[in-house]
C-alpha positions as CSV (number, residue, x, y, z in Angstrom):
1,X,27.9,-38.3,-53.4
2,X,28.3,-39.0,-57.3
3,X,29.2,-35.5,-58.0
4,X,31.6,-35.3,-55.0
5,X,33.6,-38.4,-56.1
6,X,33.6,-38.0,-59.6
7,X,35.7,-34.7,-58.8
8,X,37.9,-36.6,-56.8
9,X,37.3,-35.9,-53.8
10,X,36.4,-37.9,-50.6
11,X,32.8,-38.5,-49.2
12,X,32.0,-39.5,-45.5
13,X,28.8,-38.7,-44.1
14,X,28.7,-37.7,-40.6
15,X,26.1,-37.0,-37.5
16,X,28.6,-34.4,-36.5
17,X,26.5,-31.1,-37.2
18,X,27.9,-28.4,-39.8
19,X,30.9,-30.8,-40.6
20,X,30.8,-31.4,-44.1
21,X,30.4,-34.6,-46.2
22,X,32.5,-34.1,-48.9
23,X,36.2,-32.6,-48.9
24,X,39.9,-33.1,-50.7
25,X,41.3,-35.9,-49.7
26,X,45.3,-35.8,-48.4
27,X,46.4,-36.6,-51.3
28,X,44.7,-34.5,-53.4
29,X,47.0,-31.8,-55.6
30,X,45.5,-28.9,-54.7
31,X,45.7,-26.6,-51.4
32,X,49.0,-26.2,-49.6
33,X,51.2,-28.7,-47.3
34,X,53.9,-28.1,-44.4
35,X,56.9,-26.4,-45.6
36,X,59.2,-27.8,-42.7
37,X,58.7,-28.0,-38.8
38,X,56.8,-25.9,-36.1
39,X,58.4,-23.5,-34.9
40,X,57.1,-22.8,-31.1
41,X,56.5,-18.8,-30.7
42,X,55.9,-17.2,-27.7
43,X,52.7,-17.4,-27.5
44,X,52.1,-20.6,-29.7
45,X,53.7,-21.6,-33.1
46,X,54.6,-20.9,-36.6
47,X,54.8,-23.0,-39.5
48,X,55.1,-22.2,-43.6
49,X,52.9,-23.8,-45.7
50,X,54.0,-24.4,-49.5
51,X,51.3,-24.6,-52.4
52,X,51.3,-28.3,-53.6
53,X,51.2,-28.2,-57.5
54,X,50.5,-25.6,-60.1
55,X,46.9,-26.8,-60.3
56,X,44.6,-23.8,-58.7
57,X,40.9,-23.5,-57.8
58,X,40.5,-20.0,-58.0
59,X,43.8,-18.1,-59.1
60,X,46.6,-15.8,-57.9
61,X,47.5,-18.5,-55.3
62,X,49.9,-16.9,-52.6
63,X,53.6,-19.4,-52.1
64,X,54.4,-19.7,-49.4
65,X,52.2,-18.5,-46.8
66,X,52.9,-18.5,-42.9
67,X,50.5,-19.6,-40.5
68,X,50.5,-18.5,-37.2
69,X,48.5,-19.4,-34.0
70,X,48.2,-17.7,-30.9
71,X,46.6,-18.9,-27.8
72,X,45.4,-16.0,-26.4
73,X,43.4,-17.0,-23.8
74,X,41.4,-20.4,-22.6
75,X,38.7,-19.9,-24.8
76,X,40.2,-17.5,-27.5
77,X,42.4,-18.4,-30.3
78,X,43.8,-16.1,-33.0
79,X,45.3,-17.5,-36.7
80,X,47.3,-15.3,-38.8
81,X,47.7,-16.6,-42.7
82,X,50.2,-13.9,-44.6
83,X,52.6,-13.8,-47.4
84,X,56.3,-13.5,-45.8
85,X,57.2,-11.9,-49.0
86,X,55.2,-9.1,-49.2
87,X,54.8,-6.4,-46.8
88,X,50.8,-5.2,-46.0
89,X,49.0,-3.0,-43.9
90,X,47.5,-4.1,-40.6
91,X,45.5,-2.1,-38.7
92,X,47.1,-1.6,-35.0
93,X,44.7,-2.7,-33.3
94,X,45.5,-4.0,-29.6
95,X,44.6,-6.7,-28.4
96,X,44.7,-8.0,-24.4
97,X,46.3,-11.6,-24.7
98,X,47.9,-12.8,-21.8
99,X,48.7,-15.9,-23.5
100,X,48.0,-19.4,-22.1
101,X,49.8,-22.7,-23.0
102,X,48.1,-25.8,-25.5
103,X,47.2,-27.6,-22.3
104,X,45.2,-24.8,-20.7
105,X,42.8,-23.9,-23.5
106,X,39.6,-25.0,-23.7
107,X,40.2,-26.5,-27.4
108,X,42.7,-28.4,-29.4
109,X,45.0,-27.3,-32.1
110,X,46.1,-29.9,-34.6
């Protein structure tokens, strides 16, 4: 806990198992935060995240970056994180994703 705080960041232990005790608190410089609104996609949503401030953890930070979610089915979900700036090779794969609403999945997305 003494090492966790004196970094500045929060501790909260929980029963809750593989959760972890200590983590950056919302306020905390580094990381990224929301670069504007959702944007609802087809098959779920969009949103750009922006870096917060020039402090980095572990270099070469990406800004901005996308994130995109995709319910693909009840129990499947899929993220996407990518720099919109820069082009990279994906491998086509195909995937069978009939797509099912927020309310329909099995999990939550916040």
């Amino acid at each position: 806990q003494e090492v966790c705080e004196a970094r500045g960041c929060s501790w909260c232990p929980t029963d809750v198992a593989n959760a972890p005790w200590c983590f950056f608190p919302e306020d905390t410089p580094y990381g990224y935060s929301l670069g504007g609104s959702t944007e609802e996609t087809a098959k779920g949503w969009r949103v750009t995240l922006n870096k917060r401030q020039a402090l980095s953890l572990f270099g070469d930070d990406i800004s901005p970056v996308v994130l995109e979610v995709e319910f693909q089915t009840k129990d499947r979900l899929r993220f996407r994180l990518y720099d919109p700036n820069k082009e990279r090779f994906e491998v086509p794969l195909k995937i069978d994703s009939p797509g099912v609403t927020a309310d329909e999945a099995n999990y939550e997305v916040e």
